[in-house]
Structure formats: C-alpha cells, structure tokens
C-alpha positions as CSV (number, residue, x, y, z in Angstrom):
1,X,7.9,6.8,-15.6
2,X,5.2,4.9,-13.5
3,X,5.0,7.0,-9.8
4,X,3.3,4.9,-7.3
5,X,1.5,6.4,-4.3
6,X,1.2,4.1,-1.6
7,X,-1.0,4.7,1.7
8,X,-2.6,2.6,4.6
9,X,-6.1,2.8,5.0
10,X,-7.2,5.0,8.2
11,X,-7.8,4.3,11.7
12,X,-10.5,1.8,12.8
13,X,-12.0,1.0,16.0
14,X,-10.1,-1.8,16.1
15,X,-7.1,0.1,15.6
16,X,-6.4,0.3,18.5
17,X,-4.7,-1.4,20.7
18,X,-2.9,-2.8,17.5
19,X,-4.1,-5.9,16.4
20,X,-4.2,-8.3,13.6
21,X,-7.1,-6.8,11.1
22,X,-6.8,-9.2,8.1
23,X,-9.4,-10.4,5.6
24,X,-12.0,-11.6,8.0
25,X,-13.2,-8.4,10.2
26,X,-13.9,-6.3,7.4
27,X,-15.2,-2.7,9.4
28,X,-15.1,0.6,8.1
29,X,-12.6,3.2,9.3
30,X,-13.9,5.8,11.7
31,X,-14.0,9.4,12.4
32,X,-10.2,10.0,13.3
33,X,-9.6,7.9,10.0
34,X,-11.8,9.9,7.6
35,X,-9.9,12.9,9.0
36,X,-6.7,11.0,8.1
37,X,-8.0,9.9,4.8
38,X,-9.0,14.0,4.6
39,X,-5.6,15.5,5.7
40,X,-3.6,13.0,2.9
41,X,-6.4,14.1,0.3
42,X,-5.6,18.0,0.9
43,X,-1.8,17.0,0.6
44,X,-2.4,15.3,-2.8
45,X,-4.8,17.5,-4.4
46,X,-2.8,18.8,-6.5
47,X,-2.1,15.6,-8.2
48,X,-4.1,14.1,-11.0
49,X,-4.2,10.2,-10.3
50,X,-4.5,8.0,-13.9
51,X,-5.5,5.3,-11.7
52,X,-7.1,4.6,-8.3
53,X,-6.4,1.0,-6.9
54,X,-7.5,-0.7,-3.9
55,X,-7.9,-3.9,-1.7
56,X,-11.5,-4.6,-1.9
57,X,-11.4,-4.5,2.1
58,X,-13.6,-1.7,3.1
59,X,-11.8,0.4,4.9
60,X,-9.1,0.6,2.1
61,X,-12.0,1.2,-0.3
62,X,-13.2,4.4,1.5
63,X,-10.1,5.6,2.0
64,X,-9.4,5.6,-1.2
65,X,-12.8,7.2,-2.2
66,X,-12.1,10.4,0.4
67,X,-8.3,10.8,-1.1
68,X,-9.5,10.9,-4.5
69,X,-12.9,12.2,-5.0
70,X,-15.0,11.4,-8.3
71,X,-12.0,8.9,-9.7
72,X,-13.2,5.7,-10.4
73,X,-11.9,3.1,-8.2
74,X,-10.3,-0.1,-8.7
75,X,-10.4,-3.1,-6.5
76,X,-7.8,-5.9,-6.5
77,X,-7.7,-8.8,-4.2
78,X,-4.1,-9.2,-4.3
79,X,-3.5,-5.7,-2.2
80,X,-5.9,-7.4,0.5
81,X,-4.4,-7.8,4.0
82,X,-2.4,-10.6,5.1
83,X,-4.7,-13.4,5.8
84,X,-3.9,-14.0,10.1
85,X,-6.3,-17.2,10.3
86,X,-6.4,-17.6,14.1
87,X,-4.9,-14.6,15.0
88,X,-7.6,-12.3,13.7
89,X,-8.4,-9.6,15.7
90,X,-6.5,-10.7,18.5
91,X,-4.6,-7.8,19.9
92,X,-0.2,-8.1,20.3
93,X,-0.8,-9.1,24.3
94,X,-3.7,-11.6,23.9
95,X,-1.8,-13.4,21.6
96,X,1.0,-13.4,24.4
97,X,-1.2,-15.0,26.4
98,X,-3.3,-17.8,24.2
99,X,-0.2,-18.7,21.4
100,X,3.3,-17.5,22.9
101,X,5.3,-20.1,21.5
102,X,4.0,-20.2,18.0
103,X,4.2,-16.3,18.3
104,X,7.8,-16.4,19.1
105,X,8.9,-19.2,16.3
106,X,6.8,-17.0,13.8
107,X,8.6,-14.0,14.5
108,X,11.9,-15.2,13.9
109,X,10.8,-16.4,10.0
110,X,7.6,-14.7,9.0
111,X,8.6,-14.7,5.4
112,X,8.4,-18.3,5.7
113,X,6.2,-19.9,8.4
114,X,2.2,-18.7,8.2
115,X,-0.2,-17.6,10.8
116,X,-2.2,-20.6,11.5
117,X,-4.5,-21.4,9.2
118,X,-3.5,-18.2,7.4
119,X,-1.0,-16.5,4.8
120,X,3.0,-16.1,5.7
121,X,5.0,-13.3,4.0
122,X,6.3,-15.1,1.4
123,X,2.7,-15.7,0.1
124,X,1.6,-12.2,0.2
125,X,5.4,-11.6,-1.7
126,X,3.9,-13.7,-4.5
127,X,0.9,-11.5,-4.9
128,X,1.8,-8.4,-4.4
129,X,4.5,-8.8,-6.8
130,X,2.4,-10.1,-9.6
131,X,0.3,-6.9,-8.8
132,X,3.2,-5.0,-9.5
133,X,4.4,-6.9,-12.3
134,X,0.5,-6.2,-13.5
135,X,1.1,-2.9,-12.2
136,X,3.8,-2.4,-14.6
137,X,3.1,-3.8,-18.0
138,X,0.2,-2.1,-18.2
139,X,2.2,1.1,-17.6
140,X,4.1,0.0,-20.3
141,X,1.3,-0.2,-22.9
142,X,-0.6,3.1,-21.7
143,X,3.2,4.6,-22.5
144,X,3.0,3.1,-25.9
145,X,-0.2,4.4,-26.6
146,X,0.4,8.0,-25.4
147,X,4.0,8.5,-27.1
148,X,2.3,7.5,-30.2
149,X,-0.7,10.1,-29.4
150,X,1.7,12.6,-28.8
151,X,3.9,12.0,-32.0
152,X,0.9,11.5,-34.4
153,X,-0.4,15.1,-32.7
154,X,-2.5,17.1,-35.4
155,X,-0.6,19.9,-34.6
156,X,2.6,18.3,-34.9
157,X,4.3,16.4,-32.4
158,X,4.4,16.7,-28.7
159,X,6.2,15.4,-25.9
160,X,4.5,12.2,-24.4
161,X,3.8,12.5,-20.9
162,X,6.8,12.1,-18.5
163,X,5.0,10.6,-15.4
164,X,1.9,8.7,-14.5
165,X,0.8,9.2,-11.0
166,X,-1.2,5.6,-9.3
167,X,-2.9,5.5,-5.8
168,X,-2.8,2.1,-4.1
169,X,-4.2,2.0,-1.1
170,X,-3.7,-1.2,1.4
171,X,-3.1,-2.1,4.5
172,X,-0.2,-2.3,7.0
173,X,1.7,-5.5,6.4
174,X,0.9,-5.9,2.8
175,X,2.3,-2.5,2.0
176,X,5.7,-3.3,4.1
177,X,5.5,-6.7,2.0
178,X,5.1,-4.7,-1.4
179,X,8.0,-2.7,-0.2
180,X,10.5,-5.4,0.1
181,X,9.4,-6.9,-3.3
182,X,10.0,-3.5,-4.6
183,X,13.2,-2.4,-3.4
184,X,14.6,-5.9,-3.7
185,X,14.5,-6.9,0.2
186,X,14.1,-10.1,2.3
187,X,10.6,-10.3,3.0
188,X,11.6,-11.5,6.5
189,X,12.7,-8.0,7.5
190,X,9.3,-6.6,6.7
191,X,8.4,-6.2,10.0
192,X,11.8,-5.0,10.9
193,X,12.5,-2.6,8.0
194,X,9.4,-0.9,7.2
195,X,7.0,0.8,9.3
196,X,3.1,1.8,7.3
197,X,1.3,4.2,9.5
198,X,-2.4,5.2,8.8
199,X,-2.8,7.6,6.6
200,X,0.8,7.8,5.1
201,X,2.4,9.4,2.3
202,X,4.8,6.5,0.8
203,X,6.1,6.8,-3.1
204,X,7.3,4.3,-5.6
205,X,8.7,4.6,-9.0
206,X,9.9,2.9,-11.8
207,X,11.6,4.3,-14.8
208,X,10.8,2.8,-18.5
209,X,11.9,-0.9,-18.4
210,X,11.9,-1.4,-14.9
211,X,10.5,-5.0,-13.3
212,X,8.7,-5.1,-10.2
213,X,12.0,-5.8,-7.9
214,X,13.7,-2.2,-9.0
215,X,11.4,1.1,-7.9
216,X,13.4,3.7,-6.0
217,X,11.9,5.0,-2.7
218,X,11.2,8.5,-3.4
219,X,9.4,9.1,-0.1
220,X,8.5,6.5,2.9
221,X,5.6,6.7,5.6
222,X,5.7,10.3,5.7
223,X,3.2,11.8,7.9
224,X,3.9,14.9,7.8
225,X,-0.1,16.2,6.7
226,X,-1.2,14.5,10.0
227,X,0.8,16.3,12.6
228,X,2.1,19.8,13.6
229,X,4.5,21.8,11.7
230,X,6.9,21.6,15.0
231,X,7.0,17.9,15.1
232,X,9.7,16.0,14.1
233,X,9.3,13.6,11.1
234,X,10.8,10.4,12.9
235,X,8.2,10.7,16.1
C-alpha cells in the first residue's frame, strides 16, 4: 500500500496578493512559511517517510527540507509549477486589467488552452501522471523486494511491511492537477474542484495493483496544524 503525502510549499513574499508563481520567479518562502513548513513538520513527526520528493523550485525544496529533517531529498522536474509564460507574477487584478479577454476564454477550458507562451492543464496532466505512474512502479518493486526480505527472514518469516509513507511537496495548481489525475477527474475542474493551501496536509493512496488514475482521498487540504483548535475546518 503506497500512502502519499501531498503539501504546497509555504508562503512567499509574493504570496500575497495571489498571483501566478510558476517556474520563472524562483524565491524562497519566508518567515510565515517556514512556520508553516514548522507546524506541518510537528504534525507529521511521527511518521517515518521512505521517500522525500520535490519540485526542484526552491521554495518546494525548503519546505520539504523543514518537514523532514535529515531525509535525503529528491528533486523531480515534473512536480514543478505550471509554466504561466506571460502571466508570471502578475497578480489575479493586473491580469484583469493587461489580458481580460484571454483571461476569460482560458478560464472556461484551462485543461485545454495554455497561458501564453506557457503550459495548459492538460500538459501538466501528462507529467504529473507519468510521475505517478513512476511514483507507483517503483512502489511496486520496493514491495517485491521487502515481501521477499520479510519471508526469507533468518528468524523465520515476517510480515512484509503494510504501508509506505512518500512526501511530495509542490505547488498549488500542480497538486490540484495531480489530484484530478489521481481520483480520475476532468482536469478542467481543477480550479473548480480542488483547493491546495500552503502548508496543507493532503493524502493519497493506492492499494497493490493500483495505476495512477485510482488513489482514494484519504484526507484533502487539511489545515488543521495551522489554525486554532476552535476553528472550523472549512474556513
């Protein structure tokens, strides 16, 4: 049973107001992040990560350095951010202003059209899901390996290990993208169906067998570890 943890990367100072932080402004995240990045690390510390996987972007990279301390970490391109072309770093209002029309047609099919001079949905679909499909085979032959370990015990044979626990750590519209590959969604509803908040808690998981388009959603954006025991979960 492969167990995916899934988080955003922590705030930035261009977090905020939102705006589109692809590939190209490549910043660190900042203090409120790190305490983020802290809070999810204190929530998780009781779990002992085979793997830690990241977009080589840096702010997923230290993120994923403060949640899991001492683990070696793993960066692949494919869990990079959706690549905005013209529309990096421009905040939701300027690009009211400078590209309303193309922002309006793109909304209604971002599975399909691409920013300009940048990725669509459908693009970061294909990578995402060969990551899983990556994600997954590999899973298979670690399983391999430790059922065998486990039955050729010197002691005498032992169960083989029921879950493996993996961090990926992204970024906003590539993990909502990963979700809908996952689950078996229209990536054109990513925007619509998923929500990715800094610093979440989301979990994935495939039982033996599984291909990249069946994981069940065990848990999704919880940010719980960020907030007061009072709040609600849904605000």
């Amino acid at each position: 049973m492969l167990t995916l943890v899934l988080t955003r990367h922590g705030l930035t100072d261009r977090s905020e107001p939102e705006q589109h932080l692809g590939q190209r402004v490549d910043i660190s995240i900042n203090e409120a992040g790190r305490r983020q990045a802290q809070a999810l690390a204190h929530r998780l510390s009781a779990v002992h990560f085979d793997r830690v996987i990241t977009s080589p972007l840096f702010r997923a990279r230290e993120t994923a350095e403060i949640i899991a301390p001492g683990l070696p970490v793993e960066a692949d391109p494919r869990l990079k951010e959706m690549d905005y072309g013209a529309w990096e770093g421009l905040t939701y209002s300027q690009l009211e202003e400078r590209d309303l029309a193309a922002r309006r047609e793109w909304e209604l099919a971002p599975d399909r059209l691409p920013c300009p001079g940048g990725e669509s949905g459908n693009d970061v679909a294909e990578r995402v899901r060969s990551f899983l499909a990556d994600l997954i085979e590999e899973h298979r032959a670690w399983y391999a390996r430790a059922s065998f370990r486990a039955a050729t015990s010197p002691g005498g044979p032992t169960a083989a290990p029921e879950n493996r626990p993996v961090l990926a750590v992204a970024h906003s519209s590539t993990n909502r993208i990963l979700l809908c590959v996952a689950l078996g969604t229209d990536v054109r509803d990513y925007r619509k169906r998923f929500v990715q908040g800094q610093g979440n808690l989301t979990v994935l998981r495939w039982e033996d067998g599984d291909g990249p388009e069946d994981a069940k959603l065990i848990v999704g954006n919880d940010l719980g570890h960020l907030r007061g025991p009072d709040t609600l979960p849904w605000e």
